[in-house]
C-alpha positions as CSV (number, residue, x, y, z in Angstrom):
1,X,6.3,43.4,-43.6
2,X,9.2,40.8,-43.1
3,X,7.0,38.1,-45.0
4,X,8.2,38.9,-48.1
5,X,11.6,37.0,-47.1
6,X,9.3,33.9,-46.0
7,X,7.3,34.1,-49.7
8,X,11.0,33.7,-51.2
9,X,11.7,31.0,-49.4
10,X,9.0,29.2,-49.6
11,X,9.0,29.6,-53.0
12,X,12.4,28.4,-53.6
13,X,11.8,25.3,-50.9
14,X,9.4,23.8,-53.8
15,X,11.8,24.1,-56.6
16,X,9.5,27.0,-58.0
17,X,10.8,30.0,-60.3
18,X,9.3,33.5,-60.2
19,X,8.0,32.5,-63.6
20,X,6.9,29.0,-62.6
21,X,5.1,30.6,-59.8
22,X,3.2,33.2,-61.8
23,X,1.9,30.6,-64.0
24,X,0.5,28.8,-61.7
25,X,-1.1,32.0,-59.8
26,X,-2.1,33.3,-63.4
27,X,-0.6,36.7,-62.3
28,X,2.1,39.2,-63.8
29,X,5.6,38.4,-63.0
30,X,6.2,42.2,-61.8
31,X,3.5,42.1,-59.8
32,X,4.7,39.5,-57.7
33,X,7.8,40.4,-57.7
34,X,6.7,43.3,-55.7
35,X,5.1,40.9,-52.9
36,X,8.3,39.6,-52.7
37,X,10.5,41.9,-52.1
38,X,8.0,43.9,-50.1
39,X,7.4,46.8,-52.1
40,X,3.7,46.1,-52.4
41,X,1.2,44.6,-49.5
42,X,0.5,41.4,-50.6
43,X,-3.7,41.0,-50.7
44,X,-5.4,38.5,-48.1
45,X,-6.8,36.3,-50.8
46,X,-3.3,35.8,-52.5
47,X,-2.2,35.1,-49.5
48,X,-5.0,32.2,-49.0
49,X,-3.9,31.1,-52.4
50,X,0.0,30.6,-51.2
51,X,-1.2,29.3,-48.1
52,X,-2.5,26.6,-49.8
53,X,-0.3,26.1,-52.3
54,X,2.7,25.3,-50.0
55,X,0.4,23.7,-47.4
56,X,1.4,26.3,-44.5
57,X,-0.7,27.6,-41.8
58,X,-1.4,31.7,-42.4
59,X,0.7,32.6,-39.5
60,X,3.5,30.9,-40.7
61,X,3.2,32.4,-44.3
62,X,3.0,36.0,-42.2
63,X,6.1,35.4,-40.5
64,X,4.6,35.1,-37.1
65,X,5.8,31.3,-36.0
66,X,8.8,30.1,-36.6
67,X,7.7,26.8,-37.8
68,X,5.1,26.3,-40.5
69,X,2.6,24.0,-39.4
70,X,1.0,22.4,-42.4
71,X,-2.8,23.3,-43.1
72,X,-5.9,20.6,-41.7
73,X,-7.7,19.7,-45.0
74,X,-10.7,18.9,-43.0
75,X,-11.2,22.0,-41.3
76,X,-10.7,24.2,-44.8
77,X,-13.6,22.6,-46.4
């Protein structure tokens, strides 16, 4: 579960706050806060959301390649 470092950083790599974040996810701050600092799995479609978000491939989000690789448009839709 050594994503949770990667969801920090990515977070803090677009200027966001926790409590910017959770706006924008429309989620509890605690909650998370938990993904975050791994105390709590954080659920595939969340995951799609961040993804997204920060324009990172999956893998990368997952900690599994050391460079992100940003996200086709054209193959999502």
């Amino acid at each position: 579960m050594a994503y949770y470092r990667r969801l920090r950083d990515l977070r803090e790599d677009h200027d966001l706050t926790q409590n910017q974040l959770v706006e924008i996810l429309k989620m509890h701050k605690t909650t998370y806060t938990n993904y975050e600092q791994g105390k709590r799995e954080l659920p595939f479609e969340l995951a799609i959301r961040l993804a997204k978000l920060y324009n990172v491939s999956l893998d990368y989000l997952a900690d599994l390649i050391p460079q992100p690789r940003p996200i086709d448009d054209k193959k999502t839709r």
